[in-house]
N, C-alpha and C positions, 0 to 999 in steps of 0.2 A: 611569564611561563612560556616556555616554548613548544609550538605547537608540534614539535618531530616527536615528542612524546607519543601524542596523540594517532597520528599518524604510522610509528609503529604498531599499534594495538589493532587497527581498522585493519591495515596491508597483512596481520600476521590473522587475519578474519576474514581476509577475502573481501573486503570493503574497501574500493578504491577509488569511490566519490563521494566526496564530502566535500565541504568550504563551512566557511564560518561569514558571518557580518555581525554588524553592528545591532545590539539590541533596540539601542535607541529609534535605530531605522523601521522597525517593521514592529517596536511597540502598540501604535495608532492603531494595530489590525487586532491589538488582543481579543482575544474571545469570551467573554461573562461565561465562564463554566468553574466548573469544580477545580479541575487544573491548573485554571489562573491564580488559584491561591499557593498553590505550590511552587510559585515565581519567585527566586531569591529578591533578598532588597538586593538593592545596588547592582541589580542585572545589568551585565556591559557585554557578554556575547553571547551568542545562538551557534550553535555548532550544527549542523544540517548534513545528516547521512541518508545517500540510499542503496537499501540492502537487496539486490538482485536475486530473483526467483524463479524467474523463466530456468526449469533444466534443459530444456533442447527437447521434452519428449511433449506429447500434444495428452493431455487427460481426454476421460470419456464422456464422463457426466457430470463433472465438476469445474470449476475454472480452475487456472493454473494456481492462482495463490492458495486456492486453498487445496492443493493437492500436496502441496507442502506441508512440514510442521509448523503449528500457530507460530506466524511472525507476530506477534506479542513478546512470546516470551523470546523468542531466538535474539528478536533485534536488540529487546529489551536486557538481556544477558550482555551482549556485547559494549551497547550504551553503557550500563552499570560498571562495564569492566574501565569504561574510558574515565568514567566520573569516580572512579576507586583513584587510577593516578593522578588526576591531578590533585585530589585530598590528599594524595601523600608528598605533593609537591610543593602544593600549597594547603596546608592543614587548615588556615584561616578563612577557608574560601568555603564559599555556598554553592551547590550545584544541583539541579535536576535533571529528571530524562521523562522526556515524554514518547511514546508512540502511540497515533492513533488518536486518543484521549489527550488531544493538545491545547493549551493557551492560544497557540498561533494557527494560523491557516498555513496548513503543511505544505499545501503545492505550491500558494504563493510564498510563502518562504525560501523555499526551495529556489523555485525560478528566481529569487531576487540574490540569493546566494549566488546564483549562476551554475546551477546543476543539471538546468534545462529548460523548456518551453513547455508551457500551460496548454494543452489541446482543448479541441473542443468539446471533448467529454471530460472536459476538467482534469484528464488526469495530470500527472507531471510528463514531459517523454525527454528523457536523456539521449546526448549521442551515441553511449556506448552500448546501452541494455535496453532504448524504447522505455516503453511506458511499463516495461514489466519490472516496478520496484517499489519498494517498502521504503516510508518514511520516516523518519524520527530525527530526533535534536533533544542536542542536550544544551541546557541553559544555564551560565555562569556570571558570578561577578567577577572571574580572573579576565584580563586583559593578555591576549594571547603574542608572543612579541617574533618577530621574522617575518610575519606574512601580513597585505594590503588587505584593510577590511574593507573591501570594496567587490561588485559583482556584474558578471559579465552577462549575457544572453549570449548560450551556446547556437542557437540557432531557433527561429519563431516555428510554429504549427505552421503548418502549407496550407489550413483551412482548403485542404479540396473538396471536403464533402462527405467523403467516405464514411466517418464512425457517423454519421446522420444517416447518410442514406441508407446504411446496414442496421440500425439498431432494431431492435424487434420490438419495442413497444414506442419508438419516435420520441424518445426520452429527451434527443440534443437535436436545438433550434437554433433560431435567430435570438430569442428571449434566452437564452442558454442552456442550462443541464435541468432537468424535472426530474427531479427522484423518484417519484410517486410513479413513473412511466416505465424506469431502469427494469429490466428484465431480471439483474442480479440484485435488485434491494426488492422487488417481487419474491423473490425465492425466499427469501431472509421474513419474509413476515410473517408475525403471527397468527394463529386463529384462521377463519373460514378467508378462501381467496372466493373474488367472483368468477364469472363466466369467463371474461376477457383473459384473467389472471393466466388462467387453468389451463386456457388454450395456448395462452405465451408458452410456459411451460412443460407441456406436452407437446408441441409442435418443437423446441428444439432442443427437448430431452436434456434442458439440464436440472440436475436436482438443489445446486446450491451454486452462485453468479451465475456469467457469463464472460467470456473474452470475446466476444464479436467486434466490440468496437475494437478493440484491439488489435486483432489477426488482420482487420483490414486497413488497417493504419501504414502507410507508405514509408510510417517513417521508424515502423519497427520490423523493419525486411531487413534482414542480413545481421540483424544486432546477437552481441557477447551473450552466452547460457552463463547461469551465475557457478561460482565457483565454491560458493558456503560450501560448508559439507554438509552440515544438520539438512539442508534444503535437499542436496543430490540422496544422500541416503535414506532420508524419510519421505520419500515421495509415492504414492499410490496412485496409481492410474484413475482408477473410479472410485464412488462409493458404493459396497455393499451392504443393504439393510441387515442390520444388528452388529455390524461391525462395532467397533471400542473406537467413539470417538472424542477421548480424551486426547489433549493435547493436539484436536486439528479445530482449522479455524472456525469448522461451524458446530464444535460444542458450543460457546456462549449463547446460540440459541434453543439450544437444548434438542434431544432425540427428535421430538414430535415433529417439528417443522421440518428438517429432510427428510423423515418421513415421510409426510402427508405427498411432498411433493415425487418421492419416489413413487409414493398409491396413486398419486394421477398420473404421474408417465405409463405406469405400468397397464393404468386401468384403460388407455388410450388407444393399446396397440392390441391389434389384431390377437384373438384367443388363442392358435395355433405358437404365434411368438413370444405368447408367455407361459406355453408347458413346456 
């Protein structure tokens, strides 16, 4: 099959990084979850897209990704639409799409595609768009024919220090990334936070992630705003408590939890700036 198919569908979406490799290659990383069952037999490629969400405008009290609409379904539309043609190309063929809820480890996939450089807060950072992008791949038994399955390093992490020395709970070390520390998987949790939590997020007012490591990353100055449209058009600057938040990223944790965290920003600040 030829891969300009594919390649139409991504360019006529606004997605114009992707590559593929070899499945064989980066099988050994499977991941023991649910997903891995959904791995065709005779899997022979990974197809690896990333979908760009930075708009150019800076949110309030939310991170950039999820000021957007759920990439879930956005990315996951798109994927579906790529794994539609080649069944119609190749009828005999098996395909999945994963986002998110992956077999493989996304960023190192990615990096081994040659989409970009693994930082040191793990995220992926591309040359074009930085670390501001959405992962997914879709995974085939077709043999894709034109193009070298083989992958380059666009360029390594500078490891200067930056998203460590900004992170607001010292989440990224020398021993690597701690979730448990992450200021944006703090936001995301459920049930009672403790004292430390509370004061993470109260001191820097956000109610759901963070982009710090981000914003100070040297290697995402000057990078591409994405071009999606669902992303430009559905964008909200902040979140307002009782807002409708179906179809953004942090419904699957449900109302309660940007709440709670909205009642401790709020409960934080001075009486006069919150009549």
């Amino acid at each position: 099959m030829n891969i300009e198919i594919i390649k139409t569908i991504l360019n006529a979406e606004m997605v114009d990084l992707f590559d593929i490799c070899r499945y064989s290659d980066v099988s050994g990383y499977l991941q023991n979850n649910a997903a891995s069952r959904r791995v065709p037999a005779g899997a022979a490629t990974v197809l690896m897209a990333a979908f760009p969400y930075n708009t150019g405008a800076k949110p309030e009290n939310i991170s950039r990704y999820s000021a957007v609409p759920d990439y879930h379904d956005v990315c996951m539309r798109i994927l579906k639409k790529c794994a539609a043609a080649i069944s119609v190309e190749r009828p005999d063929s098996h395909t999945a799409c994963f986002i998110d809820n992956s077999p493989l480890p996304e960023v190192y996939t990615a990096a081994f595609c040659g989409l970009g450089a693994v930082g040191d807060n793990g995220l992926l950072i591309t040359k074009k768009y930085g670390s501001y992008v959405f992962l997914g791949e879709i995974i085939t038994d077709v043999v894709f024919e034109g193009i070298e399955y083989k992958h380059e390093k666009i360029r390594e992490c500078l490891k200067c220090g930056a998203c460590a020395s900004h992170c607001p709970g010292g989440a990224i070390g020398d021993s690597g990334f701690n979730r448990k520390m992450c200021l944006s998987d703090i936001t995301q949790k459920k049930g009672e936070l403790d004292a430390e939590e509370k004061a993470l997020i109260a001191r820097y007012g956000t109610v759901w992630g963070c982009d710090i490591c981000q914003d100070v990353c040297p290697m995402n100055r000057g990078v591409q705003a994405t071009k999606i449209k669902e992303f430009i058009n559905g964008f909200r600057p902040r979140y307002i408590p009782g807002e409708d938040i179906v179809g953004r990223a942090y419904e699957w944790r449900g109302e309660k939890v940007i709440m709670r965290n909205a009642e401790i920003i709020a409960a934080s600040r001075p009486r006069k700036n919150r009549e």
